[in-house]
N, C-alpha and C positions, 0 to 999 in steps of 0.2 A: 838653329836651322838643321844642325844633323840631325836632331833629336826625330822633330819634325819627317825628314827623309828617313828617316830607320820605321818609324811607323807607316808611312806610305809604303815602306818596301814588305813591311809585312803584310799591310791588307791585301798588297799587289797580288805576293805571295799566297795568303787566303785566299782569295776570287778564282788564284789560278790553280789551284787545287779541286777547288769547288766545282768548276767549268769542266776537268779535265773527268770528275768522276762522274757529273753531268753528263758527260759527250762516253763516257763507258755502258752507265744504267742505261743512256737512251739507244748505244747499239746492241745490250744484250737483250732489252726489250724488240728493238724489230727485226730478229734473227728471231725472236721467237714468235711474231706475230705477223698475220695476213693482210692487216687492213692496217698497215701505219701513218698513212696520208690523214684518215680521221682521226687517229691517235693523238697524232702529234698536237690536235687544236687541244689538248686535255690533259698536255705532261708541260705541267710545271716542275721545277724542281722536285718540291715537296710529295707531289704526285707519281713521279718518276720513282722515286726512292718507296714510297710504299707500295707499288707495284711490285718491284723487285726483290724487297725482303717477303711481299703474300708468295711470290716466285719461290723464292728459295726456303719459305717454309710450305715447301709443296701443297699449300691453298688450292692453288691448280698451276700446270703447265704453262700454257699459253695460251694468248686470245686469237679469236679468229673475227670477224667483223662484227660490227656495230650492227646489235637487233632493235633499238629503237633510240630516239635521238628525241631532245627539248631543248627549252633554256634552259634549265639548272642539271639536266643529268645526261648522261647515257648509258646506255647497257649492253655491255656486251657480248660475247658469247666463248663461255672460257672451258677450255679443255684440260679436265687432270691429265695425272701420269700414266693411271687405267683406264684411262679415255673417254670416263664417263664427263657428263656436261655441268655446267655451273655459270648462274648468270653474277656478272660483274659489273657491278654499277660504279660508275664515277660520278661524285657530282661535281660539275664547273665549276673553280673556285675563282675564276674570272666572270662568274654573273652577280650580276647586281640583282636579280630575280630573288631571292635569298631576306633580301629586307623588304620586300613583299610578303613572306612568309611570318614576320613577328608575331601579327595576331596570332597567330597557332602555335606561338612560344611562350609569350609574356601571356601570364595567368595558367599557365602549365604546373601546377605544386612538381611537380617531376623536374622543374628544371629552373634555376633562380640562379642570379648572379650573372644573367646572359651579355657577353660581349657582342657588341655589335659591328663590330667590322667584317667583311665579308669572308674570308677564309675561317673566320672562328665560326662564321654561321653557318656556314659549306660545313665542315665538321659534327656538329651541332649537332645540322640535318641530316647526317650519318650516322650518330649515335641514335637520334630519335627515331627514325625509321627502322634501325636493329631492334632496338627496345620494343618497339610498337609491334613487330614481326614477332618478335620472340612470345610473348604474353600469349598473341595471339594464336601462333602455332600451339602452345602448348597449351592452349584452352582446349584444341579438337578443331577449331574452324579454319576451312581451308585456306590457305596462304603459301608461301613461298617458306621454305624453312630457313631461317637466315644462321648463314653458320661465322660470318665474324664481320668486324669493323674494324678498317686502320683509318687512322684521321679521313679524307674523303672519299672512300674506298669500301663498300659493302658488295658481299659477295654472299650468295644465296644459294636456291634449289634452282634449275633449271626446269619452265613448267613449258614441256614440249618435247620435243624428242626427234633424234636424228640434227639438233643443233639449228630446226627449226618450233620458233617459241607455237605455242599456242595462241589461238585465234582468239577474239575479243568479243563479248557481245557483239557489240553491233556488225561484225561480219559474217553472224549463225545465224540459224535460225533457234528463236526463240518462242516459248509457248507460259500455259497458265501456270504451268508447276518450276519454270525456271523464275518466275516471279514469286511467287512464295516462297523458296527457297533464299533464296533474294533478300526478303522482307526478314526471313528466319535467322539467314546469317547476321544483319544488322540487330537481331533482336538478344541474338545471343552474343554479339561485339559489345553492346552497348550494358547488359544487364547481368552479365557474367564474368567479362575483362574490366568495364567499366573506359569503354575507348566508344567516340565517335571517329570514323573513318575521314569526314568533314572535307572528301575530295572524291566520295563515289560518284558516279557513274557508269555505262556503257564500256566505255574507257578502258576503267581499271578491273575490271572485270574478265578471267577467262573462263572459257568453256575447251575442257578437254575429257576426254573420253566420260562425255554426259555431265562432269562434275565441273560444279563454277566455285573461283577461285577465286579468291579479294587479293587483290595486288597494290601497288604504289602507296603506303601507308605512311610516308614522310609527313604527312599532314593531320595524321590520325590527333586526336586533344582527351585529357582523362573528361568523364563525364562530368568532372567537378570545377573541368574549365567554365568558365563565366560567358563564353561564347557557344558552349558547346550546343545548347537546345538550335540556337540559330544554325551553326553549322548539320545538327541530325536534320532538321527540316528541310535544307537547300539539298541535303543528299536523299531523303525521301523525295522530295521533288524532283529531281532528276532521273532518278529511277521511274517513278509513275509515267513520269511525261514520255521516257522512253517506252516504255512496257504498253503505253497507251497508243505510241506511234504506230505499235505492233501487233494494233487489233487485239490487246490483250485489257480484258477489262481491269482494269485499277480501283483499289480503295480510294476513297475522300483520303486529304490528306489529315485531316483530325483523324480518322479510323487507323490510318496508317500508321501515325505518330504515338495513339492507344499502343498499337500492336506491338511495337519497336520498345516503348519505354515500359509497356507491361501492365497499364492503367485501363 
């Protein structure tokens, strides 16, 4: 029975260690931050603690509120020590949203041996999204420059200015040469990186000073994914049908899928 009571008083001891430096990261985070109310739904443990060391390896300063919000992420808007901007994305590792994503994993050569519990897929989907950002930053095509990943925790270029992001497709106005461009960036995603984006849209798309920008690339699949044709045509389709909303004439979607795969 002591034996028994000596290990209880250790875990005890564990937990209460753990709680106490808990209840520390989480007050040196809202001393540093504006909007801790939404915070808070997004600091587990594990969450908390890589916040705090991107903090103390001056990643950036501190966050000020939430620029956009889903089920599996949000992003926030993070200020360095020079005060320039930096978007911070957390993905929820309390969503089940995540094992809806497998198909954009399994059949991945880039990624095998995939665990399926949801924090290991929260994770995953931070490394794959850094990956996918990275290739494609340094192809030339515009994106978001992603500068690192701690387990659910990606931290980027900030595309906006003054600590407000930039606007989206569908809140501009758009014309015949933002669609070609459009069609170009996927042409050159797809036959130069070898990535379908397999989540564009309207959406993920910014438009800042004239220049459109491919964002949210968590879902991006190598061309040699087994899904990938199906995923480039649901995102050619979604582009036409927006562009077409727009009074903007559109290719057939064979022409399109020619143009994009280079046939």
């Amino acid at each position: 029975m002591s034996d028994i009571n000596e290990i209880d008083s250790v875990a005890v001891k564990r937990a209460m260690r753990q709680l106490k430096k808990y209840d520390q990261e989480r007050r040196s985070i809202t001393k540093r931050s504006e909007d801790y109310q939404v915070l808070e739904e997004v600091f587990d443990l594990p969450t908390l603690m890589t916040l705090h060391n991107l903090m103390n390896s001056r990643i950036f300063h501190y966050l000020n509120g939430v620029m956009s919000s889903g089920k599996e992420a949000r992003v926030y808007w993070g200020v360095r020590e020079d005060r320039s901007d930096v978007a911070v994305k957390i993905y929820l590792t309390i969503s089940s949203e995540f094992r809806k994503r497998l198909p954009y994993i399994i059949g991945d050569p880039r990624f095998t041996r995939v665990k399926k519990d949801v924090k290991s897929l929260t994770n995953l989907w931070a490394r794959k999204e850094y990956k996918n950002l990275k290739i494609t930053h340094s192809s030339g095509i515009p994106c978001p420059e992603p500068y690192t990943v701690a387990r659910n925790v990606l931290v980027m270029q900030f595309i906006g200015e003054n600590g407000k992001p930039a606007q989206t497709l569908e809140k501009v106005d758009v014309g015949k040469q933002d669609y070609r461009k459009t069609l170009s960036m996927m042409r050159k995603l797809y036959r130069d990186v070898g990535l379908v984006h397999a989540d564009l849209s309207e959406y993920n798309i910014f438009k800042f000073k004239r220049r459109l920008i491919l964002f949210d690339f968590g879902a991006a699949v190598s061309s040699s994914h087994p899904r990938a044709e199906e995923f480039l045509v649901r995102d050619i389709t979604n582009i036409n049908r927006f562009f077409s909303r727009r009074d903007v004439d559109v290719l057939s979607l064979e022409d399109s899928l020619k143009l994009v795969k280079g046939k």
